[in-house]
C-alpha positions as CSV (number, residue, x, y, z in Angstrom):
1,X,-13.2,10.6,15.2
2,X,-11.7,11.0,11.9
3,X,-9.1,8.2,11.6
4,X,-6.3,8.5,8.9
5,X,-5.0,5.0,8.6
6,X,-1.6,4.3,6.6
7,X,-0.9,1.2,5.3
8,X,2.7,-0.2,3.6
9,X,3.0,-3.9,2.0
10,X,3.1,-4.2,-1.5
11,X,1.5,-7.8,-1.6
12,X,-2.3,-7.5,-1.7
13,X,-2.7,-11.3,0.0
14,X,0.2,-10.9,2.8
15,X,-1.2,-10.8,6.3
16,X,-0.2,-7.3,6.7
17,X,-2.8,-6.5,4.3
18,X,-5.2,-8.5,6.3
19,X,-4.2,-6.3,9.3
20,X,-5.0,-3.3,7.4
21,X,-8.8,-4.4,6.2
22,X,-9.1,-5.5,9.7
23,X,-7.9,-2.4,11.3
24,X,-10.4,-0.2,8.7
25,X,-13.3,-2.6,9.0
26,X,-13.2,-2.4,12.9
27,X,-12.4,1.2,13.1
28,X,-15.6,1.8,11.1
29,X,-17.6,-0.6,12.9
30,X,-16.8,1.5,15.6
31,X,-18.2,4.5,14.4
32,X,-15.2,6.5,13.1
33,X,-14.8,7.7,9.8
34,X,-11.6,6.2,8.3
35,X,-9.1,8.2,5.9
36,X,-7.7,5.2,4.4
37,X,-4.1,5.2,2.5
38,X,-2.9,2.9,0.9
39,X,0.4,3.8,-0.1
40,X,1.5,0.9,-2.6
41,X,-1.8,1.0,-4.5
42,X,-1.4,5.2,-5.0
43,X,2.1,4.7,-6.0
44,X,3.3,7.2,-3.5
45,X,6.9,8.4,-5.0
46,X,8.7,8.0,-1.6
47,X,12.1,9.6,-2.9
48,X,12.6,13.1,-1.4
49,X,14.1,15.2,-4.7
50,X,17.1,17.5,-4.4
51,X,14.6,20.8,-4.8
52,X,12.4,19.2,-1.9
53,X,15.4,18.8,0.5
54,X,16.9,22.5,-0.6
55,X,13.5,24.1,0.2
56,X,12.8,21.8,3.4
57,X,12.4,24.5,5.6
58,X,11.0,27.3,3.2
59,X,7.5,27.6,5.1
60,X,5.0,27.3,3.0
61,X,6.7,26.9,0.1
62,X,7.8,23.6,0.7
63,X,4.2,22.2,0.4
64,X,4.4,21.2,-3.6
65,X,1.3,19.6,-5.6
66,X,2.3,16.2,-4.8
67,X,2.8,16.9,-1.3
68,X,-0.4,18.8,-0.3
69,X,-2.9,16.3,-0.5
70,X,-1.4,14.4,1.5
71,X,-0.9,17.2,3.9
72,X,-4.7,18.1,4.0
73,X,-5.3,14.9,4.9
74,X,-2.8,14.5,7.6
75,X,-4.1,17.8,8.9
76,X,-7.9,16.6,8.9
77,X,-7.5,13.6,10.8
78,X,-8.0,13.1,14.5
79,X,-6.0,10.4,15.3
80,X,-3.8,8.2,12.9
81,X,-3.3,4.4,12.7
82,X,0.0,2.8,10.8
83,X,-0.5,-0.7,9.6
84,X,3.1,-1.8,7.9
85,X,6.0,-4.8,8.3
86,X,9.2,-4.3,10.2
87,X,12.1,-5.2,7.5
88,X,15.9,-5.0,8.0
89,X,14.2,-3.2,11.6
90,X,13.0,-0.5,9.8
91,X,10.5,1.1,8.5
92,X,9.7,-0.2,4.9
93,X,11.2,2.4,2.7
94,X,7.7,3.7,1.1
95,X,6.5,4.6,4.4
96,X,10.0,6.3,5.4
97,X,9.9,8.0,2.4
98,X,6.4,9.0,3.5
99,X,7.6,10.4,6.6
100,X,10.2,12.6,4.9
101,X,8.2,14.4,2.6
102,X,4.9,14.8,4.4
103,X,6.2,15.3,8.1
104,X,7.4,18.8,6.9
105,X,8.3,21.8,9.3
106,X,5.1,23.8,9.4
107,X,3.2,20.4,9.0
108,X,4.5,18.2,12.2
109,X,6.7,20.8,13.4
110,X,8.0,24.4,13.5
111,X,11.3,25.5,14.7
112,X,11.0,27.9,16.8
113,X,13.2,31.0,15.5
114,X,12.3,30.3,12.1
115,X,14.9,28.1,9.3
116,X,16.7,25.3,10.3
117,X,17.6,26.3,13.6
118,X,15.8,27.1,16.8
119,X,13.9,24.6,19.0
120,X,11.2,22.0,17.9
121,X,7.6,22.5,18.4
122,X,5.3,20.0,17.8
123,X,2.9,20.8,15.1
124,X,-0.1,18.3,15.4
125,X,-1.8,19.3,17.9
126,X,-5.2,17.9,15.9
127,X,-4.0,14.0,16.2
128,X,-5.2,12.7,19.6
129,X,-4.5,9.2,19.9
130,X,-1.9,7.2,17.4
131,X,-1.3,4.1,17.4
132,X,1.1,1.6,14.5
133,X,0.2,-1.9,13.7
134,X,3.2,-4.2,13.0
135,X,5.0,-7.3,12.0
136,X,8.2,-8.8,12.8
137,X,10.3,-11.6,10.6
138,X,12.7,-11.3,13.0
139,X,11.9,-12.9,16.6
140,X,11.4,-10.9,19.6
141,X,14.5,-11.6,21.6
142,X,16.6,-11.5,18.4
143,X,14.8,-7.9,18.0
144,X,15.9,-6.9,21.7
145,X,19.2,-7.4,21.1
146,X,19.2,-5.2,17.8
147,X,17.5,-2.5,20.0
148,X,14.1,-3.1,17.9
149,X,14.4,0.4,16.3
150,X,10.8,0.8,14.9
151,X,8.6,0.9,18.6
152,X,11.6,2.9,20.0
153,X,11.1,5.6,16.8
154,X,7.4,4.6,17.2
155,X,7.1,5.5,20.9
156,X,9.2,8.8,21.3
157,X,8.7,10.3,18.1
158,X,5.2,9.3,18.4
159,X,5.1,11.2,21.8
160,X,6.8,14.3,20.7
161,X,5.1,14.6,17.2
162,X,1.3,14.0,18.5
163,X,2.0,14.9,22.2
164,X,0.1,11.5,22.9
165,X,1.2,7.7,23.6
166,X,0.9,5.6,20.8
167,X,-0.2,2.1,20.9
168,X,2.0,-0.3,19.6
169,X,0.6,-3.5,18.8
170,X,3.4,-6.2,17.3
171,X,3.4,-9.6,16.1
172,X,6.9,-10.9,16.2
173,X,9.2,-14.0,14.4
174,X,6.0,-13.7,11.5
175,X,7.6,-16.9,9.6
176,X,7.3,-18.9,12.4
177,X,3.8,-18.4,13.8
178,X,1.5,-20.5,13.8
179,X,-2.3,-20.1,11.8
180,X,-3.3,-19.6,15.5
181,X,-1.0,-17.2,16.6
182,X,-1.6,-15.1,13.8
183,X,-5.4,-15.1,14.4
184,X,-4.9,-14.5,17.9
185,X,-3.2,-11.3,16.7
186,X,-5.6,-10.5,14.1
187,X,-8.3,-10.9,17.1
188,X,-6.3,-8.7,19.3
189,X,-6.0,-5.5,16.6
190,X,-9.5,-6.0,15.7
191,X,-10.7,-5.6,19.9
192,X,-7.8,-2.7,20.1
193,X,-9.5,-0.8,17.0
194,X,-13.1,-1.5,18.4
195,X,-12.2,0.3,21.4
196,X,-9.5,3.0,19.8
């Protein structure tokens, strides 16, 4: 399989970078060919630009030079893999930005009907498993209460855009594990990978 993997932490020594070598080193082990992105390292602009949102839904205009790259790759991959930290319970704002400009109607979905209007069709039908790698500061009852917004977006956008279950494997309260605990995590992604 063709794995795009997606990663988003600025800090080249942070444990979510870790995560990401890990998840690319195993995913390869296993025989796939990785896509990887590193979205810090290319700079990725992740601000959506008045033109951009006014031509949203102008199919396929709304595909610019910056955009389509990213596009083609999205399009060529067979499953995808997002490797990124849960801040403020969001998504860190380089990979949201990400999502806005790339997950374009006529990429991840058309409406049927044409415009703005109609109902949403998935569009990637070519992404057959999906799965998003994570870390928590915030504790996992503490992230309960909040609703823990990421694996709910995770889970039924993931199900809706790729028509398939994503995986979501989370390591939460990250200031307060122990060496252990974050090897035991690093272990777990690493099996989950071999086996994706």
């Amino acid at each position: 399989m063709r794995v795009h993997v997606i990663h988003a932490h600025p800090v080249e020594t942070s444990f979510n970078r870790a995560l990401f070598s890990a998840t690319v080193e195993s995913l390869e082990k296993a025989g796939h060919k990785v896509d990887a992105l590193n979205l810090y390292e290319e700079d990725f602009p992740a601000v959506l630009t008045r033109e951009e949102r006014l031509g949203y839904h102008d199919i396929p205009n709304n595909l610019t030079l910056l955009t389509l790259p990213y596009v083609e790759r999205l399009k060529a991959a067979d499953a995808l893999v997002f490797v990124h930290p849960v801040w403020n319970y969001g998504y860190p704002a380089i990979l949201k930005g990400y999502f806005d400009r790339i997950f374009l109607p006529g990429v991840s979905f058309t409406m049927e009907g044409g415009g703005d209007r109609g109902r949403l069709k998935p569009g990637l039908g070519n992404i057959k498993k999906a799965a998003f790698v994570t870390t928590y500061g915030g504790d996992r009852w503490r992230t309960f209460l909040m609703g823990d917004p990421p694996r709910r977006i995770a889970m039924r956008w993931g199900w809706v855009t790729f028509q398939t279950r994503p995986k979501y494997l989370a390591l939460y309260d990250m200031n307060n594990v122990t060496q252990e605990q974050r090897e035991a995590f690093l272990g777990k992604v690493k099996a989950e990978m071999g086996r994706f």
